[in-house]
C-alpha positions in Angstrom: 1.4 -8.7 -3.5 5.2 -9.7 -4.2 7.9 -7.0 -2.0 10.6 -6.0 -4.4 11.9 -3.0 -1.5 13.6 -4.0 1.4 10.7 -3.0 3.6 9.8 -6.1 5.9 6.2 -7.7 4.8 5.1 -4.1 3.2 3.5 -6.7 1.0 1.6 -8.4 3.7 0.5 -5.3 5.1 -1.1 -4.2 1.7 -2.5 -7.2 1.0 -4.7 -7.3 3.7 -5.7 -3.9 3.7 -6.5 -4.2 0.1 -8.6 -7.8 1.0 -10.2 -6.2 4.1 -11.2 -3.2 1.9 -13.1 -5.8 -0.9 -14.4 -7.6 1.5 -16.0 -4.7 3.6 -17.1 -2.0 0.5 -18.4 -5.1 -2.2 -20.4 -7.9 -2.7 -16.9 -10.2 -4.1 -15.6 -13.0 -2.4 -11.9 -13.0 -2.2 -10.7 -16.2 -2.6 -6.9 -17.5 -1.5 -6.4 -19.5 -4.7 -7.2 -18.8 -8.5 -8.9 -22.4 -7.9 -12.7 -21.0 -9.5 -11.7 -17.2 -9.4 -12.6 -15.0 -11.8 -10.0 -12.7 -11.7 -6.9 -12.3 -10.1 -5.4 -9.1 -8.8 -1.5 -8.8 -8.8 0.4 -6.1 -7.4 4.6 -5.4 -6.7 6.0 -3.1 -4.2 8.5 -1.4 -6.5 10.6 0.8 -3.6 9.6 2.2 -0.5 11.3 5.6 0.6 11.7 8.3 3.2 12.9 11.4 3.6 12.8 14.3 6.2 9.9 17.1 5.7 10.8 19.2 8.1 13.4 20.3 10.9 13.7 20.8 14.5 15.0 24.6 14.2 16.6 24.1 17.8 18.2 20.6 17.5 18.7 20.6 13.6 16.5 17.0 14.1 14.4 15.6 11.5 10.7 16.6 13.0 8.1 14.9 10.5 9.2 12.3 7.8 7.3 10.8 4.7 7.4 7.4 3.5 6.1 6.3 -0.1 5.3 3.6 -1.6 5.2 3.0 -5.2 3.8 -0.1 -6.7 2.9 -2.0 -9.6 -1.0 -3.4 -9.9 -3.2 -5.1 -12.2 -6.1 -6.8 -12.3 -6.8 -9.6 -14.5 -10.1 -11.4 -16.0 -9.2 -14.8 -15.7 -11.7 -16.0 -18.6 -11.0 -13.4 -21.1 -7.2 -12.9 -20.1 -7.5 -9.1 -20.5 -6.3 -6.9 -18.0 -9.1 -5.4 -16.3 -7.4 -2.6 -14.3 -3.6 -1.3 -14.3 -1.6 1.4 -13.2 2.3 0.3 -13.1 3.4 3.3 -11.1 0.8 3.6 -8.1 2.1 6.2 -5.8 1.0 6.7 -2.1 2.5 9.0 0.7 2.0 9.5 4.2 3.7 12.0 6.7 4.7 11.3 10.4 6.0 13.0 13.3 9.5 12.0 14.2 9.6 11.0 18.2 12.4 12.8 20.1 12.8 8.9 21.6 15.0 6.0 19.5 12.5 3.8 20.6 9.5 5.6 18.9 10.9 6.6 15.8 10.3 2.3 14.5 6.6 3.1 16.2 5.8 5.6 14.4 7.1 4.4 11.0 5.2 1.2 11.3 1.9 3.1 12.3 2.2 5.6 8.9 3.1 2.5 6.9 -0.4 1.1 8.3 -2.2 4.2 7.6 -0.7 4.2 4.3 -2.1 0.5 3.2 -5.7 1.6 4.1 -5.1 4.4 2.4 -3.7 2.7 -0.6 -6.6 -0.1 -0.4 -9.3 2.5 -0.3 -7.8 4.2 -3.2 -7.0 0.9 -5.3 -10.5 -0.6 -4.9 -12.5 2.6 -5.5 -10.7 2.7 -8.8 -11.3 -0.8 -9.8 -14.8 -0.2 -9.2 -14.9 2.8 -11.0 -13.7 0.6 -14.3 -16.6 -1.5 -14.1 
């Protein structure tokens, strides 16, 4: 996964999420190289975003935010050279609460993000599945 949003290693945290999710629901082995691969899955963080869901009707605070990703992913046969699986404009939300603490709002926005790769990684390999 390449990160083209400013979100620090959103990339990383797909990728691994997307691997563990292979590795733990099919029979592939994920190699780190395209050194004897068959295929090579690709996939580009085009933006992450946020934005307030609700309000705090006391305070006039922000109470629950969601964060979406949209990326770019494709999945290429390496012998045949044909693309196997795409979908340029892969959408995936997740909602959080909003702590009434500075120091938990970064907590809780790293925590949806993580819920949000397994979530994208269940999604993404379910559907390449489904294409075979």
């Amino acid at each position: 996964f390449v990160n083209q949003s400013s979100t620090f290693r959103i990339e990383q945290k797909l990728a691994a999420a997307v691997t563990r999710e292979f590795i733990e629901r099919t029979r592939f082995r994920i190699t780190p190289s395209l050194t004897g691969a068959d295929a090579v899955l690709k996939g580009t963080v085009k933006d992450v975003r946020s934005g307030v869901i609700t309000f705090d009707l006391n305070t006039g605070r922000a109470s629950s935010l969601q964060i979406q990703v949209t990326a770019d992913v494709k999945l290429e046969d390496l012998h045949s050279k044909k693309v196997v699986y795409a979908n340029p404009n892969f959408v995936f939300r997740e909602e959080y609460q909003v702590s009434q603490t500075t120091s938990g709002l970064f907590e809780e926005d790293q925590a949806a993000l993580d819920r949000l790769s397994r979530d994208v990684a269940r999604t993404l390999v379910t559907e390449v599945l489904e294409n075979f």
